[in-house]
C-alpha positions as CSV (number, residue, x, y, z in Angstrom):
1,X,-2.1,12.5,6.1
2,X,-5.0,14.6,5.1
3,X,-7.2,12.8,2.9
4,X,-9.8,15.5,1.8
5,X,-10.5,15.1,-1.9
6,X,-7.5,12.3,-2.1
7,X,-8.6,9.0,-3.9
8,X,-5.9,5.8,-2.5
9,X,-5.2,2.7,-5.1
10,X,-6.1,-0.6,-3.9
11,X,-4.3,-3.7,-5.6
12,X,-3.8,-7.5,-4.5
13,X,-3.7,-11.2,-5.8
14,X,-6.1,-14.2,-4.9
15,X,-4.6,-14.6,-1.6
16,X,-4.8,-10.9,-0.7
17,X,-8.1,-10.6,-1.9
18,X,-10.4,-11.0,1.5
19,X,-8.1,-8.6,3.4
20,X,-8.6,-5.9,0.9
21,X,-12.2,-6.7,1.2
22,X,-12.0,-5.7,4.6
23,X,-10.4,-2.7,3.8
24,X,-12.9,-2.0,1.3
25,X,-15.7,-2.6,3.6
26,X,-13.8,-0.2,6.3
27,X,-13.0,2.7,3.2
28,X,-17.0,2.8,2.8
29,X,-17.5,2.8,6.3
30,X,-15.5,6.2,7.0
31,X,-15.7,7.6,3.6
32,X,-12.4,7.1,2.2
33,X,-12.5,7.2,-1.6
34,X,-10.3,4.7,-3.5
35,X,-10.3,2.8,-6.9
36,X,-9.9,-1.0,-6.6
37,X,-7.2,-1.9,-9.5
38,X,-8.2,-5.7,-8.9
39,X,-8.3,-8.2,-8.9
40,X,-11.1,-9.0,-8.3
41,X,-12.1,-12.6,-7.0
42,X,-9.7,-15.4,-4.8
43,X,-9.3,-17.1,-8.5
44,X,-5.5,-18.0,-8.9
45,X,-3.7,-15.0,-10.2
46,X,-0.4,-13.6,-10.9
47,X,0.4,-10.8,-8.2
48,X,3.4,-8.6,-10.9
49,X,0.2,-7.7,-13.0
50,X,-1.6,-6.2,-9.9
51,X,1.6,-4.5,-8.5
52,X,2.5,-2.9,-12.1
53,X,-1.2,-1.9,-12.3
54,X,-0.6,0.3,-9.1
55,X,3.0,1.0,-9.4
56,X,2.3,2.3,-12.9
57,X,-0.4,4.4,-11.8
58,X,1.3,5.9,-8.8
59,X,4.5,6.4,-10.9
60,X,2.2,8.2,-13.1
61,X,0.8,10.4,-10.8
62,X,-3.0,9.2,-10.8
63,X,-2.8,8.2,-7.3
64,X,-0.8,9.3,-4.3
65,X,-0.9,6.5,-2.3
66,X,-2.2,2.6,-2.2
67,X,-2.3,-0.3,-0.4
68,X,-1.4,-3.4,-1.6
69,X,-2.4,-7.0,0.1
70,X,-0.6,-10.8,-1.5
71,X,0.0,-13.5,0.7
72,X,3.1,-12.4,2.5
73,X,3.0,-8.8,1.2
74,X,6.8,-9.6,-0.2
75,X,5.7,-10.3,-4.2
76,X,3.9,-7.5,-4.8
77,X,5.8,-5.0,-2.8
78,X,8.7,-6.6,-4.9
79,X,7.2,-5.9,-7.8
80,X,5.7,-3.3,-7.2
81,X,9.3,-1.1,-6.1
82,X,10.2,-1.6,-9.7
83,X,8.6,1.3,-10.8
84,X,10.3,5.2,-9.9
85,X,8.7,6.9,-7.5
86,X,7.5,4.1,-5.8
87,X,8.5,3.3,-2.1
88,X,6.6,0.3,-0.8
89,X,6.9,-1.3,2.6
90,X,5.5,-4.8,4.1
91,X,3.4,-3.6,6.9
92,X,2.5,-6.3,9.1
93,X,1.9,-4.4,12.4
94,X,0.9,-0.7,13.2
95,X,4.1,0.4,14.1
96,X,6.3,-0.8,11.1
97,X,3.1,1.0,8.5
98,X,3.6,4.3,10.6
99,X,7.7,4.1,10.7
100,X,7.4,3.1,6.6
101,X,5.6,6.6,6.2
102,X,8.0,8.6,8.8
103,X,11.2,7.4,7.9
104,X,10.9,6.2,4.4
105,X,8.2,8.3,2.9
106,X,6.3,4.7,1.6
107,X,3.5,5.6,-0.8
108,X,2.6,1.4,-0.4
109,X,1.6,0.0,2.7
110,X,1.8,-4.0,1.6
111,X,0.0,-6.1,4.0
112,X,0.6,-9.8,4.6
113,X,-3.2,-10.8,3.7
114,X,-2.0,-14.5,5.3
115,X,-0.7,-13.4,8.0
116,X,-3.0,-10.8,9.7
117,X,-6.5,-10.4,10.6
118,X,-8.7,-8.2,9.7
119,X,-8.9,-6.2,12.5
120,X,-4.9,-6.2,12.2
121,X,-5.1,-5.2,8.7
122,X,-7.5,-2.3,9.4
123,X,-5.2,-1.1,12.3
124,X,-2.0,-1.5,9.9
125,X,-4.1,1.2,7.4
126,X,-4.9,3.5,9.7
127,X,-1.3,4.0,11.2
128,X,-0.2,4.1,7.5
129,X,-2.5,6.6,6.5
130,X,-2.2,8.9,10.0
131,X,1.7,8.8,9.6
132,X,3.4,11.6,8.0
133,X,7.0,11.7,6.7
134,X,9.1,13.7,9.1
135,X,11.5,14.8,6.3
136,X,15.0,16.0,8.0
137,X,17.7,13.4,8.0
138,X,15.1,10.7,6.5
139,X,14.8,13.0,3.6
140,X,18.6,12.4,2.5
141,X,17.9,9.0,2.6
142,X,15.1,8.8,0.9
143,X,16.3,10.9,-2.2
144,X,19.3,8.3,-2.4
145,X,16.9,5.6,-3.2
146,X,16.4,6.0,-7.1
147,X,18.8,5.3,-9.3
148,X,19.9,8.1,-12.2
């Protein structure tokens, strides 16, 4: 994906809240421009407020894309599907982030902020965000997902 004048959403809950750091740190590094939608400290929080802050602004159209970090990733990619237009996946490993984009069309990647490093996280981004969707038969699939 081609990131030139693209800004990505960044959301998560207390226990997601150091691997988005990490992101943050790596976004600044390369020069990826983002918005952090919070929160904003490892305080005890309720992840739903955090997903429907990005799935509201993705189903909106103010962002294309985000990445989303709770505990396990489940919660606020739960929570976050709720809202049209939004397709997010738990990424836990390069390959699933990359195969969310290409066969699903994900707009979330949702990392497992418990359950990966860093440096796992950082590698799970960068396969979500060099992926394309390959369209084709994934494309028929992927418009049957909404319901009318």
């Amino acid at each position: 994906m081609d990131l030139k004048g693209k800004v990505l959403a960044l959301a998560s809950d207390h226990a997601g809240f150091q691997r988005k750091q990490a992101i943050i740190k790596y976004f600044n590094e390369k020069g990826i421009a983002y918005k952090d939608l919070g929160c904003y400290s490892n305080e005890s929080v309720d992840y739903p407020v955090y997903a429907h802050k990005i799935g509201d602004a993705i189903e909106k159209g103010e962002f294309e894309m985000g990445i989303t970090f709770c505990g396990s990733g489940q919660g606020i990619s739960i929570a976050a599907n709720k809202h049209q237009g939004v397709r997010s996946g738990v990424c836990w490993n390069p390959e699933i982030a990359a195969l969310a984009r290409q066969h699903n069309d994900a707009n979330i990647c949702a990392i497992p902020g418990r359950f990966v490093t860093d440096d796992e996280a950082i590698a799970i981004v960068e396969a979500f965000l060099k992926a394309d969707f390959e369209g084709g038969r994934h494309a028929r699939r992927v418009a049957q997902i909404p319901l009318h």
